[in-house]
VOBA-1610 file (N, C-alpha, C; in pm, whole numbers, padded with zeros to 5 digits, always signed):
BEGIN
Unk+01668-01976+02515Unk+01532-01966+02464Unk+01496-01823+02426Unk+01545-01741+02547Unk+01517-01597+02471Unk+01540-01530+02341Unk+01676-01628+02308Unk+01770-01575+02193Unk+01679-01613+02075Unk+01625-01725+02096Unk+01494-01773+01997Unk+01426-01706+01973Unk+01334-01650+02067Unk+01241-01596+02057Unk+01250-01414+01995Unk+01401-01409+02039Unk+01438-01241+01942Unk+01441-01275+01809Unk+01550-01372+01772Unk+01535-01431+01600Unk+01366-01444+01585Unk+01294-01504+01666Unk+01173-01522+01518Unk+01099-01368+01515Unk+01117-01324+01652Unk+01047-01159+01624Unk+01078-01075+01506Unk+01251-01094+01486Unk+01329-01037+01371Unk+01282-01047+01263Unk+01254-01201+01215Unk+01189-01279+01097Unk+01049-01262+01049Unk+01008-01246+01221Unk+00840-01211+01165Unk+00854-01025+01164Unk+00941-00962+01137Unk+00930-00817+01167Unk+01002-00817+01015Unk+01075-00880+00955Unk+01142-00830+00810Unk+01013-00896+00751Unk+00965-00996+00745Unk+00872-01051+00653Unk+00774-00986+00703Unk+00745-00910+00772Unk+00580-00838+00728Unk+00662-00690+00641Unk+00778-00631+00662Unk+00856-00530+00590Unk+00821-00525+00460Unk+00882-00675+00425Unk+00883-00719+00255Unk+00770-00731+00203Unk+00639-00786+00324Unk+00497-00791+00260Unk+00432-00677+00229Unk+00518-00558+00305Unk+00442-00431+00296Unk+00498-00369+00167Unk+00657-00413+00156Unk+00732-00321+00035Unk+00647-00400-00094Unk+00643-00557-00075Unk+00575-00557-00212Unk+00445-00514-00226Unk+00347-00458-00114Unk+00235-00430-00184Unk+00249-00298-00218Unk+00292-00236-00135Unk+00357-00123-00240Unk+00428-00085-00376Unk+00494-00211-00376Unk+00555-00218-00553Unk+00459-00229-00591Unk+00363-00364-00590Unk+00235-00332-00722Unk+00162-00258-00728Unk+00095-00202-00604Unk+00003-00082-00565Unk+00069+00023-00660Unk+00194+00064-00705Unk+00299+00160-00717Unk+00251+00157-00911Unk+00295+00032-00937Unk+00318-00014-01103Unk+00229-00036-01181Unk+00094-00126-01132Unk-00022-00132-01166Unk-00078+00039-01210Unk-00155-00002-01357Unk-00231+00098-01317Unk-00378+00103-01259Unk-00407+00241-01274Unk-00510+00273-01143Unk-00668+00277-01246Unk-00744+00161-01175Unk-00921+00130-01215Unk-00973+00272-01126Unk-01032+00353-01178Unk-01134+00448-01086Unk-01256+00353-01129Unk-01285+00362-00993Unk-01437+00330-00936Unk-01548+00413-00886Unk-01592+00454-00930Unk-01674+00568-00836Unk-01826+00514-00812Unk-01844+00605-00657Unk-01944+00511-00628Unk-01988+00681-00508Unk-02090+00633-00417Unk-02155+00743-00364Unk-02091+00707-00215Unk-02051+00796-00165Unk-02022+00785+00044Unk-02023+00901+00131Unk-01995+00865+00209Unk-01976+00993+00310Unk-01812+01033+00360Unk-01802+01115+00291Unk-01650+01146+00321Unk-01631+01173+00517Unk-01723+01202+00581Unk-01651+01187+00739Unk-01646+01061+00785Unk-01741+01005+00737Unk-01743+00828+00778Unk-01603+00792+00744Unk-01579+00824+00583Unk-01472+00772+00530Unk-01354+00783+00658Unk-01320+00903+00660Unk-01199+00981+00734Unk-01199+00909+00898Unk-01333+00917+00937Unk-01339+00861+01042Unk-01315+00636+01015Unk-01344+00615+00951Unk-01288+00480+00960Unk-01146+00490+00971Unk-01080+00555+00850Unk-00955+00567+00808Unk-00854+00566+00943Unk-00914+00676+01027Unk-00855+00709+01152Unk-00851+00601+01267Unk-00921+00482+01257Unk-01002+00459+01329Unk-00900+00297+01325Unk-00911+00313+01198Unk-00813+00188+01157Unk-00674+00194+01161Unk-00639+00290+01202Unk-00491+00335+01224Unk-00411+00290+01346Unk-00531+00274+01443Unk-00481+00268+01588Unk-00362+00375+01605Unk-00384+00486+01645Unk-00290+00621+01693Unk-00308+00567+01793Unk-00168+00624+01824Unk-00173+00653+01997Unk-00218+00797+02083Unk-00232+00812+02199Unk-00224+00927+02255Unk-00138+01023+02235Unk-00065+01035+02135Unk+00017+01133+02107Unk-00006+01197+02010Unk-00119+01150+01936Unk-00182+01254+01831Unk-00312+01264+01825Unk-00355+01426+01882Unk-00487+01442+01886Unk-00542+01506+01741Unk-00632+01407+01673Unk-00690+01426+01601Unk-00834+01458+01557Unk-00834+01579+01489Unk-00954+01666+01471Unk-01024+01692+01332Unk-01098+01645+01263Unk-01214+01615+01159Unk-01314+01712+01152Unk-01269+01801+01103Unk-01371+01908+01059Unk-01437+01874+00877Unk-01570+01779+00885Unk-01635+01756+00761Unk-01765+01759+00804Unk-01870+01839+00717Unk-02006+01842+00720Unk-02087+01713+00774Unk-02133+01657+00901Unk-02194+01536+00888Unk-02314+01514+00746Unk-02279+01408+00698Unk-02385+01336+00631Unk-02345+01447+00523Unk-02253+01460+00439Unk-02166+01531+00344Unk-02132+01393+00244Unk-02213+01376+00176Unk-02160+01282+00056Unk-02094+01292-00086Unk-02018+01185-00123Unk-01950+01262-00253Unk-01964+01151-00342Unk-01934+01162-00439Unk-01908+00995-00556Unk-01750+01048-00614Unk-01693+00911-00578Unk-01567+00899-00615Unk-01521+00789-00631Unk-01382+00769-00623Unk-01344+00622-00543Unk-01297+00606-00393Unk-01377+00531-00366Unk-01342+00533-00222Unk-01281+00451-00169Unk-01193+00367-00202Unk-01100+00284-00202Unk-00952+00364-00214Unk-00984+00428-00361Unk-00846+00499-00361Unk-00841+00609-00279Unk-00927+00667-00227Unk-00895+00827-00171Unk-00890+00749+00023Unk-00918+00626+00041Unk-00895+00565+00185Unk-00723+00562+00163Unk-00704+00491+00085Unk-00546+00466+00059Unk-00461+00576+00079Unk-00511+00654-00002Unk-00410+00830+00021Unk-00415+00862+00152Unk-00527+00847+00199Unk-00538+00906+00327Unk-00479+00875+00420Unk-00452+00716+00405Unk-00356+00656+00491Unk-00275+00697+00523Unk-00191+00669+00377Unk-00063+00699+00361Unk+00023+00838+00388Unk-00094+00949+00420Unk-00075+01111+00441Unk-00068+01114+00563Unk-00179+01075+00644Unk-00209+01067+00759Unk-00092+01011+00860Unk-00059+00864+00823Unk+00068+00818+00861Unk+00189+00910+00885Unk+00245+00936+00767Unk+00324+01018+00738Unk+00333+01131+00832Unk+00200+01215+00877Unk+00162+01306+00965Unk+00202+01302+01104Unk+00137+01132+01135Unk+00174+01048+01234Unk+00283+01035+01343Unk+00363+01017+01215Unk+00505+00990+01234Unk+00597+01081+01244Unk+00527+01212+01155Unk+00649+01337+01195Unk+00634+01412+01329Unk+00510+01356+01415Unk+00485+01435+01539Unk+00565+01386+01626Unk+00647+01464+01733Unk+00750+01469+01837Unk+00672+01353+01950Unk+00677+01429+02059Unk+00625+01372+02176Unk+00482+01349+02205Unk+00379+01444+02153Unk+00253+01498+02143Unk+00209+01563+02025Unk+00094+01587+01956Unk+00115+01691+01832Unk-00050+01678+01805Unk-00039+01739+01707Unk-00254+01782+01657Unk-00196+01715+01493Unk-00331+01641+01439Unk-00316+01625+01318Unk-00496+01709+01241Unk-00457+01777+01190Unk-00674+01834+01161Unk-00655+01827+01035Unk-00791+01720+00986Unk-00800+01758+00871Unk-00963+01744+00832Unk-00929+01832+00727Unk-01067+01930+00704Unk-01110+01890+00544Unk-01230+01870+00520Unk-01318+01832+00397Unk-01417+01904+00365Unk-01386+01982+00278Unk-01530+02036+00175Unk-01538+01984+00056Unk-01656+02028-00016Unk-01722+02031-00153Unk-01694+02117-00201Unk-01621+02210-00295Unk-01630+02330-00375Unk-01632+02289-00497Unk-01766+02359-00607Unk-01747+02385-00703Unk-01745+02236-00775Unk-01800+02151-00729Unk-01730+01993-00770Unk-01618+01954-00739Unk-01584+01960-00661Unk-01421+01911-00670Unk-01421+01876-00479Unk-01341+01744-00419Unk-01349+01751-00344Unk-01200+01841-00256Unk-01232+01878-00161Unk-01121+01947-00103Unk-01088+01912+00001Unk-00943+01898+00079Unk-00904+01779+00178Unk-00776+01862+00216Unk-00775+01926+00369Unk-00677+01949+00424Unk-00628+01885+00493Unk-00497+01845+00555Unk-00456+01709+00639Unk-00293+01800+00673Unk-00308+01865+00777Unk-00245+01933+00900Unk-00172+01885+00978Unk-00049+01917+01026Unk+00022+01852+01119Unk+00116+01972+01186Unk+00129+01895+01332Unk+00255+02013+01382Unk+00370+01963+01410Unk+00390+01861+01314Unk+00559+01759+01334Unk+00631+01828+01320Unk+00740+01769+01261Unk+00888+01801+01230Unk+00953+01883+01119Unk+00812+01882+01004Unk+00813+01939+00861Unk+00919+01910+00793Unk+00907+01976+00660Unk+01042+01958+00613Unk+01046+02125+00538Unk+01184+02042+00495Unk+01300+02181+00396Unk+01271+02178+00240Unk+01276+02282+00209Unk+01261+02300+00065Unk+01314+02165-00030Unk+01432+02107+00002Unk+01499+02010-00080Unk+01410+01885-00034Unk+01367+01823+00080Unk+01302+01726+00081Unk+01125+01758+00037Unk+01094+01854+00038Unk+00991+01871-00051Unk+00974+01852-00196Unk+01070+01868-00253Unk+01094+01864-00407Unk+01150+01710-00415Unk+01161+01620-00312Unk+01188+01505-00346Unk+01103+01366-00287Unk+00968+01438-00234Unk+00913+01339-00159Unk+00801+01289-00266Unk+00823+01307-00355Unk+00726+01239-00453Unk+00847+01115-00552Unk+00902+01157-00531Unk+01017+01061-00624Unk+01024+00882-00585Unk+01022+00818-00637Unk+01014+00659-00551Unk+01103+00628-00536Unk+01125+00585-00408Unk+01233+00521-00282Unk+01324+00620-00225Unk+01253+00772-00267Unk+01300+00861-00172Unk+01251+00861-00012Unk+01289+00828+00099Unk+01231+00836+00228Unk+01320+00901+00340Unk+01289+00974+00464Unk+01379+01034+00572Unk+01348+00895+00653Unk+01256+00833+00613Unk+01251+00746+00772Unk+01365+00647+00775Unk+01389+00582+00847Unk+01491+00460+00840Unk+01439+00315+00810Unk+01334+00321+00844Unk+01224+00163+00746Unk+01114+00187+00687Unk+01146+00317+00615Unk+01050+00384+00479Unk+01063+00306+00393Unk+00941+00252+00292Unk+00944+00238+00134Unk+00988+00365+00087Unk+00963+00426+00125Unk+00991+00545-00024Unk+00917+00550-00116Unk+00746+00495-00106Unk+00633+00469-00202Unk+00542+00516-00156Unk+00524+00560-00036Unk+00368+00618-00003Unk+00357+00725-00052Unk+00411+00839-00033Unk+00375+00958-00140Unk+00360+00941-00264Unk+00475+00866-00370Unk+00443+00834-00510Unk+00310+00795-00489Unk+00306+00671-00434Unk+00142+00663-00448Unk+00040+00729-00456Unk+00026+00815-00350Unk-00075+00927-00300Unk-00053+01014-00441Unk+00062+01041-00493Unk+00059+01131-00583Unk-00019+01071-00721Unk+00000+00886-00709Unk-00037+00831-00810Unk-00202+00882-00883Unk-00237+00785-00719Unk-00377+00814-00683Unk-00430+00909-00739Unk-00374+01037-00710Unk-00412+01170-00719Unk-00456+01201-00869Unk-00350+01190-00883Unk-00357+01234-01044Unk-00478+01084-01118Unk-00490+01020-01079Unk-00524+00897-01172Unk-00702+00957-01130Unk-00762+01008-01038Unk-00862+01067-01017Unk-00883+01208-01061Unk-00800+01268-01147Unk-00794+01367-01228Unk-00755+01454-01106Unk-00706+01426-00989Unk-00695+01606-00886Unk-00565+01630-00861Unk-00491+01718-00764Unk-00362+01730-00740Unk-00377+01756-00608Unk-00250+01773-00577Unk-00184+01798-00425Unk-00070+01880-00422Unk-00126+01924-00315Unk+00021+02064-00288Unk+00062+02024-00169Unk+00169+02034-00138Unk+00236+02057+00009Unk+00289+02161+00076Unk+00258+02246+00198Unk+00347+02357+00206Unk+00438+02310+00345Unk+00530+02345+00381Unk+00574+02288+00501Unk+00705+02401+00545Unk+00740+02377+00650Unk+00884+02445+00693Unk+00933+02321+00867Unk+01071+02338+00833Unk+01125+02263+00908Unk+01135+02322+01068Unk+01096+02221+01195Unk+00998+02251+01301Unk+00857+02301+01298Unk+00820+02337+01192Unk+00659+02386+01192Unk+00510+02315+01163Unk+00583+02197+01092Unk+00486+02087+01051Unk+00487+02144+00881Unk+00329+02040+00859Unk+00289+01992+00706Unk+00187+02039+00678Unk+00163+02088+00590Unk-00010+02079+00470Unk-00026+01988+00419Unk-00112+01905+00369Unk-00112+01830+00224Unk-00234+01895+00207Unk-00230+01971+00103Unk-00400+01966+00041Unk-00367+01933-00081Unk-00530+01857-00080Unk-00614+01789-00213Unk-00703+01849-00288Unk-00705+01829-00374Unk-00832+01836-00471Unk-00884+01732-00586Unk-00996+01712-00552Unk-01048+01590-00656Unk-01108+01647-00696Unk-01192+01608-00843Unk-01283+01600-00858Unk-01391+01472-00862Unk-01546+01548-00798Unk-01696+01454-00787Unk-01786+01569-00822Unk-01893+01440-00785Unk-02011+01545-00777Unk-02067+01539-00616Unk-02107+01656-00572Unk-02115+01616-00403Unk-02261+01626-00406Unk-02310+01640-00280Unk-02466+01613-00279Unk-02530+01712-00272
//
């Protein structure tokens, strides 16, 4: 009976895999509707986080103006966030800090997202935007393309700075209009 019960775990563990790789293929191919609409970017960040279910191994810290609103899409910039955040997630060791930080400048929104993981090396930096490039071992290899999709499809960019043992940057920039 046990042996049963490992097969369907298996089955139900590749088929949510494949449900995730294909929403990532279309999420990936489709192109991108901007929606813009009015919110609160800490609310945002704070759902985002919230919906993640972390564990105790990453203390996470939200430095954004309360009651700081922007017009954007807020659908797509939840998605990036995910997918960064995760990523962040996952490169932390035993324990680790993830902070990320939101302003308004100038119109444009600005979004730091910090980590003290594992980082990377010059060569996997220059390749983590590429699709079905991944270090993990049950990576798509689509969340960054995405994030990068995203990015650009909201007119902003993203930089990464990183070094290997030191952790990650991702900063953003969009553009809105803030309040």
């Amino acid at each position: 009976m046990a042996q049963k019960t490992d097969e369907l775990d298996i089955i139900v563990s590749e088929s949510e895999r494949i449900e995730t790789l294909t929403g990532d293929l279309l999420l990936y191919s489709r192109p991108v509707e901007i929606k813009s609409q009015e919110f609160n970017i800490r609310e945002l960040i704070e759902e985002t986080i919230k919906s993640m279910n972390l564990s105790a191994k990453a203390d996470v810290k939200i430095s954004a103006t309360e009651g700081m609103k922007i017009k954007s899409d807020r659908d797509k910039l939840k998605q990036l966030l995910l997918n960064i955040i995760q990523n962040s997630y996952e490169s932390l060791k035993d324990r680790g800090e993830i902070d990320i930080k939101a302003a308004v400048v100038v119109n444009a929104l600005s979004i730091s997202i910090k980590d003290n993981g594992c980082g990377m090396d010059r060569e996997t930096m220059e390749k983590v935007f590429k699709p079905f490039f991944t270090t993990k071992v049950r990576g798509t290899g689509l969340g960054l393309p995405i994030v990068e999709k995203l990015i650009k499809s909201m007119g902003g960019k993203i930089e990464i700075e990183s070094e290997p043992g030191m952790g990650t940057i991702f900063r953003i920039t969009i553009p809105c209009s803030g309040d």
